[in-house]
C-alpha positions in Angstrom: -6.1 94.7 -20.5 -3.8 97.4 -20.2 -4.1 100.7 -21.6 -0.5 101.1 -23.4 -1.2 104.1 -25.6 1.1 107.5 -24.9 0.4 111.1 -23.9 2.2 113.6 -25.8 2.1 117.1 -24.6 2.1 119.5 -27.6 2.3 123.6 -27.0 0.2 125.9 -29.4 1.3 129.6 -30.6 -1.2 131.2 -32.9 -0.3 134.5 -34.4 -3.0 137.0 -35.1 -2.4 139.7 -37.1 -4.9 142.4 -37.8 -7.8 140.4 -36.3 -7.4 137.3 -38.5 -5.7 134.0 -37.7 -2.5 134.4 -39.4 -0.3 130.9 -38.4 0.1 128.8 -35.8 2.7 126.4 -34.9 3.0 123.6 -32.6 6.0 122.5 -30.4 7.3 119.6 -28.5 8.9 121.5 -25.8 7.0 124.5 -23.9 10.4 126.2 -23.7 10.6 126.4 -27.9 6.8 127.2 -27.8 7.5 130.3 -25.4 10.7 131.5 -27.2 8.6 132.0 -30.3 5.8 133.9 -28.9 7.6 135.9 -27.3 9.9 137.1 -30.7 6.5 137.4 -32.4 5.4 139.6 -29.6 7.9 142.1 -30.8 7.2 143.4 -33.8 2.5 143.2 -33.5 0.5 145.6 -32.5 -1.3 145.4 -29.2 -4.0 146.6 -30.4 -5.0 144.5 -33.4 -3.1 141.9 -33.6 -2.4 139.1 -30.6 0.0 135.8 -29.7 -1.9 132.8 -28.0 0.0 130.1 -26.5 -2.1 126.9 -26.0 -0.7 123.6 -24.3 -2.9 120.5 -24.9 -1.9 116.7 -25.5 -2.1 113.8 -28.5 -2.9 110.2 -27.0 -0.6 107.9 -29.3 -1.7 104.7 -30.3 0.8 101.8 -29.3 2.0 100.2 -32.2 1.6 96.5 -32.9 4.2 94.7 -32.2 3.8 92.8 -35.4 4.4 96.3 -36.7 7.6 97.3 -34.7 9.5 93.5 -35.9 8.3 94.3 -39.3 10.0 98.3 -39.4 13.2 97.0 -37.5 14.1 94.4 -40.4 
């Protein structure tokens, strides 16, 4: 049987401010992921606070294809 599930790649930014996790935010598109980081970047501290960018990925689950006739009608 064929493995028909998807990989997703998904790009992290967490923003730490003052030593504590402050947000994070995921993206789609490593481009997007980078822009924000880097306008975060501006305005912290280097010495307290700190911008991680972390690229991972989601396995989707097919769909049924009971499921798919069922959304399209």
């Amino acid at each position: 049987m064929m493995d028909s599930s998807r990989r997703v790649r998904v790009y992290t930014v967490v923003d730490v401010w003052r030593g504590m996790a402050n947000d994070c935010k995921s993206f789609s598109r490593l481009k997007d992921a980078r822009e924000y980081a880097r306008r975060l970047e501006r305005c912290r501290n280097p010495q307290s606070d700190d911008v991680g960018l972390f690229a991972g990925a989601l396995r989707l689950a097919p769909v049924p294809t009971r499921a798919r006739a069922k959304r399209s009608s």
